[in-house]
MARTORKOL-547754 format. One record per atom (N, C-alpha, C): x, y, z; residue number from 1; residue in one letter. Coordinates in steps of 0.1 Angstrom, whole numbers, plus 5000, padded with zeros to 4 digits. Atoms other than C-alpha are relative to their C-alpha. Example, Ala and Ser with C-alpha at 12.3 -4.5 7.8 and 13.67 -1.06 7.14 Angstrom:
2
+------+------+------+-----+-----+
|   c1 |   c2 |   c3 |   n | res |
+------+------+------+-----+-----+
| 5009 | 4988 | 5000 |   1 |   A |
| 5123 | 4955 | 5078 |   1 |   A |
| 5009 | 5012 | 5000 |   1 |   A |
| 4991 | 4989 | 5000 |   2 |   S |
| 5137 | 4989 | 5071 |   2 |   S |
| 4992 | 5011 | 5008 |   2 |   S |
+------+------+------+-----+-----+
//
This chain:
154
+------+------+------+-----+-----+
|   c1 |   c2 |   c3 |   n | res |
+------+------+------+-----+-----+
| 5007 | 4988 | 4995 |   1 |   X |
| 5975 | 8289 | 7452 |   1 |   X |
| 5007 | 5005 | 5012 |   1 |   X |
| 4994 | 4998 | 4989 |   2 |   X |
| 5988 | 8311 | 7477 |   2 |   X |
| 4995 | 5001 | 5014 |   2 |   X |
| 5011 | 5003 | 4985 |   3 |   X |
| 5980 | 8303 | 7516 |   3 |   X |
| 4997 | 5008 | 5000 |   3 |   X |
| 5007 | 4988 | 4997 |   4 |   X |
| 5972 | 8337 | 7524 |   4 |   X |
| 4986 | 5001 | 4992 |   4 |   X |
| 5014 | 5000 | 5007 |   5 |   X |
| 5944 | 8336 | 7496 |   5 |   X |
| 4993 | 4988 | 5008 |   5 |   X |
| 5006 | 5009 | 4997 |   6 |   X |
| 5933 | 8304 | 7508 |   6 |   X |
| 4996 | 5001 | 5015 |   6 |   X |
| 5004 | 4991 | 4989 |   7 |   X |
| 5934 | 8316 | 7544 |   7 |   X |
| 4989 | 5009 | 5000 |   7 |   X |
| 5014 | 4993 | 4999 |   8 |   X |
| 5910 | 8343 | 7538 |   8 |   X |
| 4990 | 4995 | 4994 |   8 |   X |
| 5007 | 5006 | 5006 |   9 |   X |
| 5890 | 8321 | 7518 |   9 |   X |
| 4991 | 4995 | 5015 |   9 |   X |
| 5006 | 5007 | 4988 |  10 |   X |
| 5885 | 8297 | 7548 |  10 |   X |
| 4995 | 5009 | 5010 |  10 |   X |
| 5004 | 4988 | 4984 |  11 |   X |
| 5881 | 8327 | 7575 |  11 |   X |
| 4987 | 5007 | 4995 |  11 |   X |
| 5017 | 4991 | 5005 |  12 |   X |
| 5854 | 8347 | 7551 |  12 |   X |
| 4992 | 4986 | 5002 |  12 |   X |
| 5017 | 5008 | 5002 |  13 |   X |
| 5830 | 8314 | 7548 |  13 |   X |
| 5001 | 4995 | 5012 |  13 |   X |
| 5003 | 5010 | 4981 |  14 |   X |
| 5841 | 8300 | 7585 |  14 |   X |
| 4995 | 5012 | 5006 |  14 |   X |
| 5003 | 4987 | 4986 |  15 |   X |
| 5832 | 8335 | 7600 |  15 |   X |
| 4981 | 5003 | 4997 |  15 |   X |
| 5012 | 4994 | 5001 |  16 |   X |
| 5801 | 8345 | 7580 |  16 |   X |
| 4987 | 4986 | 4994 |  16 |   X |
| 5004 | 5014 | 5005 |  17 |   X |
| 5787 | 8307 | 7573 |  17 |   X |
| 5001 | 4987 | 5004 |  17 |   X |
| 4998 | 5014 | 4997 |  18 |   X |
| 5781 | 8275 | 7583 |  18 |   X |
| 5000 | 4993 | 4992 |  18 |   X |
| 5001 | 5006 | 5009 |  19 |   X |
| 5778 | 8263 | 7551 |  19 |   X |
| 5012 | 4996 | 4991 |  19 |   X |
| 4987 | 5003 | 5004 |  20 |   X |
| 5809 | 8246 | 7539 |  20 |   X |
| 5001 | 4994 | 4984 |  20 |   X |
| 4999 | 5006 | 5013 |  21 |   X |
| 5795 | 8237 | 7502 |  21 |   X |
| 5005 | 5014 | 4990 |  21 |   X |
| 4998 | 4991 | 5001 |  22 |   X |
| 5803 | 8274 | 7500 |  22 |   X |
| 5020 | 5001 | 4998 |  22 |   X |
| 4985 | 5002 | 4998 |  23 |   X |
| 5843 | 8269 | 7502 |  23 |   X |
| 5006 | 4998 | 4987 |  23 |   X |
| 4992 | 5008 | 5017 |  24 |   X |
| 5850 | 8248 | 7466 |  24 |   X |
| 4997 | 5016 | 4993 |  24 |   X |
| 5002 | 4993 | 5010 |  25 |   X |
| 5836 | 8275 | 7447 |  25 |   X |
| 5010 | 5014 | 5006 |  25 |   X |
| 4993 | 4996 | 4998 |  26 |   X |
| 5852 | 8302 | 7467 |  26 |   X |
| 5020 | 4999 | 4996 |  26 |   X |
| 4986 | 5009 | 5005 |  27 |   X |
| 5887 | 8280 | 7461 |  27 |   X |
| 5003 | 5004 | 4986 |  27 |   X |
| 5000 | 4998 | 5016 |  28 |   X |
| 5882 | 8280 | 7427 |  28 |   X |
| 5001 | 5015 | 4992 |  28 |   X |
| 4996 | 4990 | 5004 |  29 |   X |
| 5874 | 8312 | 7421 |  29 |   X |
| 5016 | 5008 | 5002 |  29 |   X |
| 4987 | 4995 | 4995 |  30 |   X |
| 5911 | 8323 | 7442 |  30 |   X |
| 5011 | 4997 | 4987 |  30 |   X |
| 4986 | 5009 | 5007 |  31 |   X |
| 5928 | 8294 | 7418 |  31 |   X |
| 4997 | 5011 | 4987 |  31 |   X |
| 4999 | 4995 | 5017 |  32 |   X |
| 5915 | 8310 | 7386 |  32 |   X |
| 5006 | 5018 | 5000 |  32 |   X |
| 4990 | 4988 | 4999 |  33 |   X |
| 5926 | 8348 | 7400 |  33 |   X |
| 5013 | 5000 | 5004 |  33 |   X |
| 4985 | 5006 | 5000 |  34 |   X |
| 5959 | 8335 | 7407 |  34 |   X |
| 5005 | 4994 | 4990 |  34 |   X |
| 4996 | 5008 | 5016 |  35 |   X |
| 5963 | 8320 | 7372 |  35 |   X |
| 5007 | 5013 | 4993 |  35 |   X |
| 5001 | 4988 | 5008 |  36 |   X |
| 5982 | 8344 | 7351 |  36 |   X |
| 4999 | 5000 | 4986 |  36 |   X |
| 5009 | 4998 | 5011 |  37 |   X |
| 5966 | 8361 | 7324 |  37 |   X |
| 5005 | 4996 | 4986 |  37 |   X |
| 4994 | 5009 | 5009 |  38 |   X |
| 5969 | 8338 | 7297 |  38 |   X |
| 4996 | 5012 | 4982 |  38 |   X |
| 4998 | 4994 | 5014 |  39 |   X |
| 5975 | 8352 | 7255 |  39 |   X |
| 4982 | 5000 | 5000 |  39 |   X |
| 5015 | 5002 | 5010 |  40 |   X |
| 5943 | 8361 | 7238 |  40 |   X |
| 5000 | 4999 | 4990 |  40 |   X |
| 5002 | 5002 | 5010 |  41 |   X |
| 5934 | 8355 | 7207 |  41 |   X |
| 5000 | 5019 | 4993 |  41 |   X |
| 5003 | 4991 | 5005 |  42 |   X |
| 5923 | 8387 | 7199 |  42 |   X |
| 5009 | 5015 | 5008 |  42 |   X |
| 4994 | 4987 | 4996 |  43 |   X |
| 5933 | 8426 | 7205 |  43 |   X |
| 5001 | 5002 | 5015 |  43 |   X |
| 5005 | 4999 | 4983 |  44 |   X |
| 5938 | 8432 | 7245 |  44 |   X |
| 4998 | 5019 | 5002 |  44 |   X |
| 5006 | 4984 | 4995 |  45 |   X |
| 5933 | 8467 | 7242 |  45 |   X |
| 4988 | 5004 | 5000 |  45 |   X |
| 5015 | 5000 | 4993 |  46 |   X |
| 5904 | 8478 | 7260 |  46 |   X |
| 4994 | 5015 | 4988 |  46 |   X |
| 5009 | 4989 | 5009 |  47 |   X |
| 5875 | 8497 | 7236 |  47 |   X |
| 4993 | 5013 | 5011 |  47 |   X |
| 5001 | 4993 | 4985 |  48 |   X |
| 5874 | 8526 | 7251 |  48 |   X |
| 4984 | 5013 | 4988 |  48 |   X |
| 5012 | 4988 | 5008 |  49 |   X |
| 5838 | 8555 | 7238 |  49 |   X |
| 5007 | 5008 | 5001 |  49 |   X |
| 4989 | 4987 | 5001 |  50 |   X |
| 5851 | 8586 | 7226 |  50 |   X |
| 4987 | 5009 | 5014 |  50 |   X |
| 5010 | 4988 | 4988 |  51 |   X |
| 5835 | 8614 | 7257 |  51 |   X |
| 4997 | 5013 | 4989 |  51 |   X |
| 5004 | 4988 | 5007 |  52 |   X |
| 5831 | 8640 | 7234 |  52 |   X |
| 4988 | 4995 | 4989 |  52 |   X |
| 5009 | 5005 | 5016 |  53 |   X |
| 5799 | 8636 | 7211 |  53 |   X |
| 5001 | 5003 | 4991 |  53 |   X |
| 4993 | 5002 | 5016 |  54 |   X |
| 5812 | 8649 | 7184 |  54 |   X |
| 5007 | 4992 | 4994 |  54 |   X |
| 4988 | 5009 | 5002 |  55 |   X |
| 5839 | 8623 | 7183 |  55 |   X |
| 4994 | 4987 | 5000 |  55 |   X |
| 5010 | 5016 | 5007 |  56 |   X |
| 5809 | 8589 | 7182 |  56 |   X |
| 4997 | 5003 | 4993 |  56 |   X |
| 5007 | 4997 | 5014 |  57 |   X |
| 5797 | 8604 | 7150 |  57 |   X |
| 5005 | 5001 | 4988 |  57 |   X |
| 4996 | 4997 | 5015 |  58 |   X |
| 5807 | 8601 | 7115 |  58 |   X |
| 4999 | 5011 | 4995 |  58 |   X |
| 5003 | 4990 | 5006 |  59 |   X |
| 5805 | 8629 | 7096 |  59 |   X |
| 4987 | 5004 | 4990 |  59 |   X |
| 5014 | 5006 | 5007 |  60 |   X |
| 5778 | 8615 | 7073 |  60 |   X |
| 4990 | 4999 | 5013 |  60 |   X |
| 5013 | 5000 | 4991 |  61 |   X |
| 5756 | 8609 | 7109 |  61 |   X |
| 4998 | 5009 | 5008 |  61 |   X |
| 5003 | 4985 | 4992 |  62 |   X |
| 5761 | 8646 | 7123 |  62 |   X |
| 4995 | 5004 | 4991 |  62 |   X |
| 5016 | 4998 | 5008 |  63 |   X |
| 5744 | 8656 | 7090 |  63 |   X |
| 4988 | 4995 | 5001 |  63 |   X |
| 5011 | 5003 | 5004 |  64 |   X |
| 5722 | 8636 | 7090 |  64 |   X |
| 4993 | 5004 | 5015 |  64 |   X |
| 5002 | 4996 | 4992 |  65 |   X |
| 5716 | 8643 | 7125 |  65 |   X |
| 4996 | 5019 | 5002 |  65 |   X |
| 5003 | 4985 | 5004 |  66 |   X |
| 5713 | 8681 | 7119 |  66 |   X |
| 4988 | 4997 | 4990 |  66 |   X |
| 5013 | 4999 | 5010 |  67 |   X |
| 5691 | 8677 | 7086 |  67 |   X |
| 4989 | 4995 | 5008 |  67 |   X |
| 5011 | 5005 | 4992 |  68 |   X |
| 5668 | 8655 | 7112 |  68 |   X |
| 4992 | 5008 | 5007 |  68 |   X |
| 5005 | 4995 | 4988 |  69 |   X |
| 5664 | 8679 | 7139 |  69 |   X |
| 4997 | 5011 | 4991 |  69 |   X |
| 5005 | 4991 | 5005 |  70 |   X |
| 5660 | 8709 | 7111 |  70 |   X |
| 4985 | 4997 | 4994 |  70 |   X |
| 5015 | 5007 | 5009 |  71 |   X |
| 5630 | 8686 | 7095 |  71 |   X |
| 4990 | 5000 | 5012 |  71 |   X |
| 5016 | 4999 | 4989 |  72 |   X |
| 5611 | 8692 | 7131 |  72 |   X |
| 5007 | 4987 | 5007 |  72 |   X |
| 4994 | 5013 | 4992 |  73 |   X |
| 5629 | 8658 | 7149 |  73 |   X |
| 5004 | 5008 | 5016 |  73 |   X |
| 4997 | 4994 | 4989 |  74 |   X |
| 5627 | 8664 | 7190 |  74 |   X |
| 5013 | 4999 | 5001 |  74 |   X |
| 4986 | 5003 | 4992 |  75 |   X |
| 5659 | 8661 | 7211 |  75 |   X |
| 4998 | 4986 | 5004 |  75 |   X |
| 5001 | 5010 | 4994 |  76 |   X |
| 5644 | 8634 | 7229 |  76 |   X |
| 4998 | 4984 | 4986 |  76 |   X |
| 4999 | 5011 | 5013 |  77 |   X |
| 5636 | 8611 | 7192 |  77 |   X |
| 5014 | 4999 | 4995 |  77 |   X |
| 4988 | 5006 | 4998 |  78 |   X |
| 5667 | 8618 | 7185 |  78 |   X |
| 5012 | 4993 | 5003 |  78 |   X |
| 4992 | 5007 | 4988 |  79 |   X |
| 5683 | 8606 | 7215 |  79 |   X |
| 5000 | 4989 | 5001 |  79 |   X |
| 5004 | 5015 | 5002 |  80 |   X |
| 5666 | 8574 | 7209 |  80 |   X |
| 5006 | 4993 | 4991 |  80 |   X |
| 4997 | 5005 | 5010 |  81 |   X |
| 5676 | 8570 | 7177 |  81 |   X |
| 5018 | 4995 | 5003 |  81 |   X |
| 4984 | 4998 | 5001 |  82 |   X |
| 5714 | 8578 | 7180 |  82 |   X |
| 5007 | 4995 | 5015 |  82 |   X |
| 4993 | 5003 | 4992 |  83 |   X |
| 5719 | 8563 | 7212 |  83 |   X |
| 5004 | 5012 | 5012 |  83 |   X |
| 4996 | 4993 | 4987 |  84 |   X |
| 5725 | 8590 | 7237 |  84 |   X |
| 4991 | 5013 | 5005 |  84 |   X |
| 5013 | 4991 | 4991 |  85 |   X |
| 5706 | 8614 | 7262 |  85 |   X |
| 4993 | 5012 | 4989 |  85 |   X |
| 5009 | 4994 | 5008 |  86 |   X |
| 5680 | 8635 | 7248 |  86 |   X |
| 5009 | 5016 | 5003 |  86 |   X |
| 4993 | 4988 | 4996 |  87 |   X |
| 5698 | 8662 | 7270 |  87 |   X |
| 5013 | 5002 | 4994 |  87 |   X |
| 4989 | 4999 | 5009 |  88 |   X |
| 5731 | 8658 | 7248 |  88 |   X |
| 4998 | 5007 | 4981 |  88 |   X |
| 5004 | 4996 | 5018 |  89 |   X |
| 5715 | 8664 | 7211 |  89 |   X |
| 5000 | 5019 | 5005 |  89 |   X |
| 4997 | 4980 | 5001 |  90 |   X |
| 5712 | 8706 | 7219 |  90 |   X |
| 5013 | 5003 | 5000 |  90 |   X |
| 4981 | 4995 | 5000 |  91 |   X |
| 5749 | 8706 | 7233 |  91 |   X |
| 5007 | 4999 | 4988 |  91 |   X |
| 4998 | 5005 | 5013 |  92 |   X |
| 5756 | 8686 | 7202 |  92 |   X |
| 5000 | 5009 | 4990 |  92 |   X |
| 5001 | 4993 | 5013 |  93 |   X |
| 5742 | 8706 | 7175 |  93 |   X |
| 5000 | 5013 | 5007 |  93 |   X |
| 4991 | 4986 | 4993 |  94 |   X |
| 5750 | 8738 | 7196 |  94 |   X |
| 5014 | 5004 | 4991 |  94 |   X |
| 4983 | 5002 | 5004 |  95 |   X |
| 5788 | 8728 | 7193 |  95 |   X |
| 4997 | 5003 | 4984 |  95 |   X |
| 5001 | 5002 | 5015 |  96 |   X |
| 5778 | 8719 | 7154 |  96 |   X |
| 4995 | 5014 | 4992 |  96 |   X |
| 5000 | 4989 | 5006 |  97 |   X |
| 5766 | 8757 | 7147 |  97 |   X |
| 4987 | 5005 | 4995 |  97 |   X |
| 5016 | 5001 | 5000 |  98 |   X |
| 5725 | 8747 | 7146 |  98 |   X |
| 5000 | 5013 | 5008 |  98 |   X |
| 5010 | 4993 | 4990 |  99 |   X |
| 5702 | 8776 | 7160 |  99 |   X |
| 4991 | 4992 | 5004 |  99 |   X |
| 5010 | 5012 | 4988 | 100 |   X |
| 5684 | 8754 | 7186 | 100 |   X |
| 4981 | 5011 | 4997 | 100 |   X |
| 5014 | 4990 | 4998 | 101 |   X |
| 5645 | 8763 | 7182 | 101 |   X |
| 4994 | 4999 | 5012 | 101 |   X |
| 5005 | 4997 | 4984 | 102 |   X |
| 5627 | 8778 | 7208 | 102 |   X |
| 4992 | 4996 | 5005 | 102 |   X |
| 5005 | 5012 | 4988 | 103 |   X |
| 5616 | 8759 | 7237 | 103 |   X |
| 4989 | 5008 | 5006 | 103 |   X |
| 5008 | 4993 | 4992 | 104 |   X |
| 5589 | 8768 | 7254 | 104 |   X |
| 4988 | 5009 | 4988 | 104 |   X |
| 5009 | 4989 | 5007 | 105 |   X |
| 5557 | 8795 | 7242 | 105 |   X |
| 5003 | 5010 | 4993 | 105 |   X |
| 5003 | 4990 | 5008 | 106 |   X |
| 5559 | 8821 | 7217 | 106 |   X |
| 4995 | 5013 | 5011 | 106 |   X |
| 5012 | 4994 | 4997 | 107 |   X |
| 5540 | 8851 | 7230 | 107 |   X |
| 4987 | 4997 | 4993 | 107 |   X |
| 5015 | 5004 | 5000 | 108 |   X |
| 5515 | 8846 | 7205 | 108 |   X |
| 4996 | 4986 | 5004 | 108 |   X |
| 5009 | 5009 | 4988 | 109 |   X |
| 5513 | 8813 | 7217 | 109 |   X |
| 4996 | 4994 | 5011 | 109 |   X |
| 5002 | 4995 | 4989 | 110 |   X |
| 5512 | 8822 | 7249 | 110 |   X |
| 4982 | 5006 | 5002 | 110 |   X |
| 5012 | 4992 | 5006 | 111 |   X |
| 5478 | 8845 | 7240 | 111 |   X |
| 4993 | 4987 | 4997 | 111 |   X |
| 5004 | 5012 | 5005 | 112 |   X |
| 5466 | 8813 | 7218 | 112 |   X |
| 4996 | 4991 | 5009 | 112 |   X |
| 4998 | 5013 | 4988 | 113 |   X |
| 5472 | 8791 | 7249 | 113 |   X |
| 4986 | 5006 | 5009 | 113 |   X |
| 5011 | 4996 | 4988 | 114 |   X |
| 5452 | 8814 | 7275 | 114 |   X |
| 4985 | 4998 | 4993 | 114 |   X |
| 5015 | 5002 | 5004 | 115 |   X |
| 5423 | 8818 | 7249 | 115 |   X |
| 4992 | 4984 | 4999 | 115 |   X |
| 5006 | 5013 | 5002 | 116 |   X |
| 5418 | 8784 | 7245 | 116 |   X |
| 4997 | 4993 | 5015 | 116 |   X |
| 5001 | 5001 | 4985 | 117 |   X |
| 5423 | 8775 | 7281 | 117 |   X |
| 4989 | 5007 | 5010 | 117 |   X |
| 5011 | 4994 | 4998 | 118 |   X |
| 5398 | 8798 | 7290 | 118 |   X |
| 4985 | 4998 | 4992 | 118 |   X |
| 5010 | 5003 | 5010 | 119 |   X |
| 5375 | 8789 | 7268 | 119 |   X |
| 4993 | 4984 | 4997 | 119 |   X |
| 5001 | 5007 | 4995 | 120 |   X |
| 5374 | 8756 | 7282 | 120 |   X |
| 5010 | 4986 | 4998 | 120 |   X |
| 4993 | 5016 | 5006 | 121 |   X |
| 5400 | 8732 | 7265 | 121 |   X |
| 5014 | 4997 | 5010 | 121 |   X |
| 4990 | 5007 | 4990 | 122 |   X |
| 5422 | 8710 | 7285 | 122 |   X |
| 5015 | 5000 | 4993 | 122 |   X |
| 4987 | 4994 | 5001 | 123 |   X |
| 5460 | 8718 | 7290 | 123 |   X |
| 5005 | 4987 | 4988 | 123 |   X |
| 4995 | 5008 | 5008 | 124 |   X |
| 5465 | 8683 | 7270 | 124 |   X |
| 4999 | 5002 | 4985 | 124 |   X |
| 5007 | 4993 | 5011 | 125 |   X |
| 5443 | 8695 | 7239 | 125 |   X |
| 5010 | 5011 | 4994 | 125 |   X |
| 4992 | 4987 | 5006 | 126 |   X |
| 5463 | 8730 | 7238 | 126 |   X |
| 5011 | 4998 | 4998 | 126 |   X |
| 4987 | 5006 | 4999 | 127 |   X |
| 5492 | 8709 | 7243 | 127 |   X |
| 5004 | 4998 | 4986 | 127 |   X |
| 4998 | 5014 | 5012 | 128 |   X |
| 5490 | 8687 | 7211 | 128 |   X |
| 4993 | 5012 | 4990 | 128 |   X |
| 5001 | 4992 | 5003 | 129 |   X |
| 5477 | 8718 | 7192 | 129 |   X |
| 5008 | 5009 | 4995 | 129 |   X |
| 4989 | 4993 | 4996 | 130 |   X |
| 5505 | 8738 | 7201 | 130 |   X |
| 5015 | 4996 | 4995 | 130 |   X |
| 4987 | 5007 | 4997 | 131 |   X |
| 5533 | 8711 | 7196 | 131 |   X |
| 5004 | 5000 | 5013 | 131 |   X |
| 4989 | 4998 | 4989 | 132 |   X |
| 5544 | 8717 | 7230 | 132 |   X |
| 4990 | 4989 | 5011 | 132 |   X |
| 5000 | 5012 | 4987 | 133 |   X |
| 5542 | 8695 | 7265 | 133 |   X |
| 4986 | 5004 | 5003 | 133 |   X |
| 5011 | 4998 | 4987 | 134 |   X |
| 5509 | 8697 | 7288 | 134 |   X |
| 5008 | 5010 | 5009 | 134 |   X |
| 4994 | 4994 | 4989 | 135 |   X |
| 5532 | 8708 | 7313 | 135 |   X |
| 5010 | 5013 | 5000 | 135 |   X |
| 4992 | 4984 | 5005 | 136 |   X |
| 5552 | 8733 | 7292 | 136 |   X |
| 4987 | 5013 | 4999 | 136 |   X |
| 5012 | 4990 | 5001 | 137 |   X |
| 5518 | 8752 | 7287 | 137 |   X |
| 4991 | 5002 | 5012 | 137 |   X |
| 5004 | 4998 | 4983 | 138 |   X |
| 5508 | 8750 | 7325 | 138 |   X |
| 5007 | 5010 | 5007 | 138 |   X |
| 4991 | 4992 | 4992 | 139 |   X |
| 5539 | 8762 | 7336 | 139 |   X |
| 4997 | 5016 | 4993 | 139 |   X |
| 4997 | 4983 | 5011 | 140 |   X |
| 5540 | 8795 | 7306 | 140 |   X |
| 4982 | 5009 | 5008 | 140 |   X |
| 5012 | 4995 | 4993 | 141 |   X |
| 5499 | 8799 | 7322 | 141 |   X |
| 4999 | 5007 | 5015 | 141 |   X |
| 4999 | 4995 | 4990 | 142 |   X |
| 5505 | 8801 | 7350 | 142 |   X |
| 5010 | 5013 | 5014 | 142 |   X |
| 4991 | 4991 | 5000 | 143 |   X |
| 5532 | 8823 | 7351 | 143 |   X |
| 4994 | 5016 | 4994 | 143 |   X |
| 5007 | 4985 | 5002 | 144 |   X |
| 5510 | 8852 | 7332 | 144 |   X |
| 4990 | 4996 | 5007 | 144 |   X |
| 5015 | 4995 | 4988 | 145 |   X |
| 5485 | 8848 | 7359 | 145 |   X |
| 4989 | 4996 | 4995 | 145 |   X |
| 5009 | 5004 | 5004 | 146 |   X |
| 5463 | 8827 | 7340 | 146 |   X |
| 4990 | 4990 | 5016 | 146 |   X |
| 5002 | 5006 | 4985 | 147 |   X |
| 5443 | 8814 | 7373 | 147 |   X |
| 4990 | 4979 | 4993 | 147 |   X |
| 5005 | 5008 | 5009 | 148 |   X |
| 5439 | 8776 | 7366 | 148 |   X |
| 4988 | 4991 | 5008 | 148 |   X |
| 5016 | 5008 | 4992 | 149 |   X |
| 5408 | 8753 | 7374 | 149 |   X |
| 5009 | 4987 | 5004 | 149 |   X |
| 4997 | 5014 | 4991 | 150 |   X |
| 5406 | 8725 | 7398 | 150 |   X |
| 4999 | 4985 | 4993 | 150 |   X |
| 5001 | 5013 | 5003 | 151 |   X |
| 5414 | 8691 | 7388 | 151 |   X |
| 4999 | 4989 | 5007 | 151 |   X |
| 5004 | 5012 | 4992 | 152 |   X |
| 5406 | 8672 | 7417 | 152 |   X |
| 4987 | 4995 | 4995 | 152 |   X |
| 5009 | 5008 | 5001 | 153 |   X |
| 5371 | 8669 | 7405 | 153 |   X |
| 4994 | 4996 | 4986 | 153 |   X |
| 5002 | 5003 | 5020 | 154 |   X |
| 5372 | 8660 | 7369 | 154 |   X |
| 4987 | 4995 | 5004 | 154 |   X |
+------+------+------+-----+-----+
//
């Protein structure tokens, strides 16, 4: 092993330790990074993910990945499925030449939303209704000036 490793060995656990059962293992670890890197058995070239998502996908699982998301499949079930952010599947099928469906309210159900919401049903109800979020249909209400009731005192 080389002094200098072993040197700083002894100086890191003598400076920040009084504990000297701390040292062997220290030692050990220097001896085995000073070992050089012995044959493998197998391939040494490092697996590297492709960065482009189009480039982890077969050809066969970007179909099928399109046919999914055309059959009504979110972004975010997707994202589950296939392994990667929910926020990636639009870019995805973007790139791939899909028209992304529209996020958020309609006008009419926009209209749809207020009447119900006025009429006493809770933003979760018009939610699940609707298909869309709780919070997607809070925010689209509140934005036409639908004035919304207090929830502190359920």
């Amino acid at each position: 092993m080389p002094s200098g490793l072993l040197l700083l060995a002894v100086e890191l656990v003598g400076r920040y330790s009084k504990q000297s059962a701390y040292l062997l293992p220290v030692t050990r670890l220097t001896r085995l990074l000073a070992v050089e890197k012995r044959p493998t058995e197998c391939n040494d070239s490092p697996v590297v993910q492709a960065h482009k998502l189009a480039h982890r996908f077969t050809p066969e699982q970007l179909g099928e990945l399109v046919a999914a998301y055309e059959a009504g499949a979110t972004p975010a079930e997707l994202g589950r499925q296939y392994g990667i952010s929910h926020t990636g599947i639009p870019r995805l099928l973007e790139r791939l030449g899909v028209t992304l469906r529209k996020r958020g309210l309609s006008d009419d159900e926009l209209v749809e939303a207020t009447r119900l919401y006025e009429s006493g049903l809770s933003l979760v109800r018009i939610g699940s209704k609707l298909s869309k979020d709780p919070s997607t249909v809070r925010n689209y209400l509140r934005r036409a000036g639908v004035k919304m009731r207090d929830t502190s005192g359920r």
